[in-house]
N, C-alpha and C positions, 0 to 999 in steps of 0.2 A: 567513498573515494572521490575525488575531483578530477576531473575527465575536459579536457581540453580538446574543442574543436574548432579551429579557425585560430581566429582573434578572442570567441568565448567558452569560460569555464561552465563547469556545471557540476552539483554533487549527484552522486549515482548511491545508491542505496542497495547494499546486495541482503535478499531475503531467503535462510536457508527452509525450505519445504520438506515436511514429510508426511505426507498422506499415507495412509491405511485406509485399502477399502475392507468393507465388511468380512471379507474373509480372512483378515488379516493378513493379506499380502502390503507388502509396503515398501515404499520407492523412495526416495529422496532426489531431489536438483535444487539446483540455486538458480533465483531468479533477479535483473537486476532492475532497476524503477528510480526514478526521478521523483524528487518530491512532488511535481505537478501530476506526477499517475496517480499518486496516491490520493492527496487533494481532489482530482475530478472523481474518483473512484468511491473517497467519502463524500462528495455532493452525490455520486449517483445512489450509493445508498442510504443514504442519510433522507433523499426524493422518494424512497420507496418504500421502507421503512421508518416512521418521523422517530421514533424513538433513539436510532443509534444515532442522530445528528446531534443529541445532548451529549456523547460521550465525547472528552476531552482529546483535542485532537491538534498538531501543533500548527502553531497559526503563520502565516508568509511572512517572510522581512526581505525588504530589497536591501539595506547597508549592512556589510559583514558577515552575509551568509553563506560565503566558503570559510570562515575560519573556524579555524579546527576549534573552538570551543563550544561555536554553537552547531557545526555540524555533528558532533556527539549527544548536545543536551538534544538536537531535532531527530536523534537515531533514538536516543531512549525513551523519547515521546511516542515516537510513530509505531518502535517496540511493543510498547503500552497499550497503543490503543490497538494494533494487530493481534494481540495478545487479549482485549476484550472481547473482539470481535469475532474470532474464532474459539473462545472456550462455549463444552457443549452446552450450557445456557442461554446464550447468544443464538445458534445456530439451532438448536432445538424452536426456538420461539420465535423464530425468523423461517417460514420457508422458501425458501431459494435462495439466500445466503448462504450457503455452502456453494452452491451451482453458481453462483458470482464470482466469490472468492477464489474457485480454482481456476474460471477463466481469468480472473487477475494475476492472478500465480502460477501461468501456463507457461511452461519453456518459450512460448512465443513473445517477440515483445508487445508488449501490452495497446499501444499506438497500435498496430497491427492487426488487432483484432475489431477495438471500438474507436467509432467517432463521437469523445464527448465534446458539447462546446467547453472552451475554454474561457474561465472569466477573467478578464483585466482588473 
């Protein structure tokens, strides 16, 4: 969705979560994030683990990046790679990637929690 503040837009990305912990109790909520959370999020794991930095991951564009055509192709990207990132081979082979991902995925907003730099 496009999200208007001021004078500027911005797309919001809404990510629906459902955790099951080991007992198989299970929660769901929606989380929402800016492409640039996600971006610093795979630099910071991407720094921790060199491995997931190889997985395809959708790359910035400054012209036309509210139009509805590429903010769908940039949802099914990001989809994708959330989607590698958390199946249990990923997260098996990585430990503390799950304890990352769910502070990325916390009701809280994400800004909130961490200070990553940002790169220009």
């Amino acid at each position: 969705e496009v999200v208007r503040e001021g004078n500027r837009s911005h797309a919001v990305y809404q990510v629906r979560v459902v955790h099951r912990d080991p007992s198989g109790k299970q929660e769901l909520w929606h989380v929402f994030r800016r492409y640039s959370d996600f971006h610093d999020f795979h630099l910071a794991i991407s720094s921790k683990f060199l491995d997931l930095g190889s997985l395809s991951f959708p790359s910035k564009k400054m012209l036309n990046n509210l139009a509805a055509w590429f903010l769908e192709k940039r949802r099914s990207e990001l989809n994708e790679w959330l989607t590698a990132i958390v199946s249990p081979p990923a997260l098996q082979s990585h430990p503390g990637l799950q304890d990352l991902l769910l502070k990325f995925l916390d009701h809280t907003p994400y800004h909130q929690q961490y200070t990553l730099a940002k790169r220009v």
